[in-house]
VMD Tcl script that draws the C-alpha trace (Angstrom):
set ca {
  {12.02 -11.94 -13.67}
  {15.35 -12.53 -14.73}
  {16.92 -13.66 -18.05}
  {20.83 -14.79 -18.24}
  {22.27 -14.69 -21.48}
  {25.96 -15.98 -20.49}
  {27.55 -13.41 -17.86}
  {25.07 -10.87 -18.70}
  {21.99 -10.63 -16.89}
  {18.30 -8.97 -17.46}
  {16.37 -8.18 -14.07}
  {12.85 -6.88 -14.79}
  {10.08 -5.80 -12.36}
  {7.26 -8.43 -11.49}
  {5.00 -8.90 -14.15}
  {1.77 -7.09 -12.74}
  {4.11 -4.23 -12.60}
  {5.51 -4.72 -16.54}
  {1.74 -4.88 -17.40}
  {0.28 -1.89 -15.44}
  {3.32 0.17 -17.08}
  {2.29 -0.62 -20.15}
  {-1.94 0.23 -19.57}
  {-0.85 3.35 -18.29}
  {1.54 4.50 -21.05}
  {-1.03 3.12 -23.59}
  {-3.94 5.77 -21.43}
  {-1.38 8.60 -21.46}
  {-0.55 8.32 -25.42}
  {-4.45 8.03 -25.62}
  {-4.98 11.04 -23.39}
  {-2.26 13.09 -25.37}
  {-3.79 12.71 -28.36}
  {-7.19 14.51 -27.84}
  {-4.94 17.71 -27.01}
  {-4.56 20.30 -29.52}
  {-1.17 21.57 -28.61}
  {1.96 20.59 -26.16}
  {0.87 17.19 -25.89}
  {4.05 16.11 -23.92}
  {2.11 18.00 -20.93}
  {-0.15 15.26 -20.41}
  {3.02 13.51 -19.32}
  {4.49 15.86 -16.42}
  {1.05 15.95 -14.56}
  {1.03 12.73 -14.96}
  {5.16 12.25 -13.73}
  {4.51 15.34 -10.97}
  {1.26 13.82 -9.46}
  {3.01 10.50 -8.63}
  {5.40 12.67 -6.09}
  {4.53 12.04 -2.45}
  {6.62 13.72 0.41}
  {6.76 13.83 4.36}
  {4.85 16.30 6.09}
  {5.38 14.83 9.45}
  {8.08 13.11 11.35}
  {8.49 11.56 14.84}
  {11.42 9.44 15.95}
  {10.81 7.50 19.53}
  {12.95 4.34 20.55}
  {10.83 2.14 18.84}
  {11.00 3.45 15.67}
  {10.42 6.57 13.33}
  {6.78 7.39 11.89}
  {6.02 9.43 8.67}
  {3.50 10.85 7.46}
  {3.45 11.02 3.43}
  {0.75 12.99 1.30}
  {0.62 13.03 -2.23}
  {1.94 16.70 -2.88}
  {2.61 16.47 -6.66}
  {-1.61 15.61 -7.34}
  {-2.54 18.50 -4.69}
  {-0.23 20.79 -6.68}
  {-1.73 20.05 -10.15}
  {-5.39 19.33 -9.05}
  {-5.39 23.17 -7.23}
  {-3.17 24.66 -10.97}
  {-6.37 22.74 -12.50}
  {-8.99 24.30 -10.64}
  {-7.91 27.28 -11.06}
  {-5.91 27.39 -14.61}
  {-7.55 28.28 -18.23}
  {-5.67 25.88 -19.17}
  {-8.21 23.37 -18.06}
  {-8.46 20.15 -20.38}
  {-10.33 16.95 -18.72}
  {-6.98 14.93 -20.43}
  {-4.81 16.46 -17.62}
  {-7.23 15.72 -15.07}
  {-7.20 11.96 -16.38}
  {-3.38 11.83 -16.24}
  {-2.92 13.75 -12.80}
  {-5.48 11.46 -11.37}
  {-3.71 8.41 -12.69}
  {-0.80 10.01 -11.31}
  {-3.03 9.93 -7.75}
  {-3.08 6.52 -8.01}
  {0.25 5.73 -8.65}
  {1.41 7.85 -5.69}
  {-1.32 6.00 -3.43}
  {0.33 2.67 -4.40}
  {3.38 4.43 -3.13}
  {1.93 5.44 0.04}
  {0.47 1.64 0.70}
  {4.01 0.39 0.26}
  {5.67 3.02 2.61}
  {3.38 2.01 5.38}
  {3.17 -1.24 4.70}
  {6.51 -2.55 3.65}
}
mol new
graphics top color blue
foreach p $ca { graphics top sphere $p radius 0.5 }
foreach p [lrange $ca 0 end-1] q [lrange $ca 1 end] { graphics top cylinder $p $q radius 0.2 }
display resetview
């Protein structure tokens, strides 16, 4: 979308994208609130477990493939498991964050 107010102009994301922002910051203000303490920690698992990175690479003459894993959720899923620290609200956010990185994933290998 895109709103001109003289020379000036506003570009936003697609709508479905403005709305899903907004459902997941509502969850992850939700989320933060049943914690006791640090409740800005919901927030980085939520920010790390989007991250996705190449593991693999191979470049021929048609092309270059990648293969991309969501590194950020494996990270805090296996801190999780084995932390003290354990609160199903940072499960909720990391696996949100899963999500968001497998959208990610669709559009690197799809386009």
């Amino acid at each position: 979308m895109e709103f001109k107010f003289g020379d000036v102009s506003i570009l936003l994301p697609p709508l479905y994208i403005t709305i899903i922002g907004i459902i997941i910051f509502f969850f992850l203000v939700r989320w933060s609130k049943q914690l006791e303490t640090r409740r800005f920690t919901v927030f980085f698992y939520f920010l790390i477990s989007t991250s996705i990175i190449p593991i693999f690479s191979r470049y021929t003459t048609e092309g270059d493939f990648q293969l991309w894993i969501p590194l950020g959720f494996i990270v805090i899923f296996l801190y999780l498991f084995r932390s003290k620290r354990y609160h199903a609200s940072k499960m909720k956010a990391s696996i949100l964050g899963l999500s968001v990185a497998i959208y990610q994933l669709i559009l690197q290998y799809v386009g």
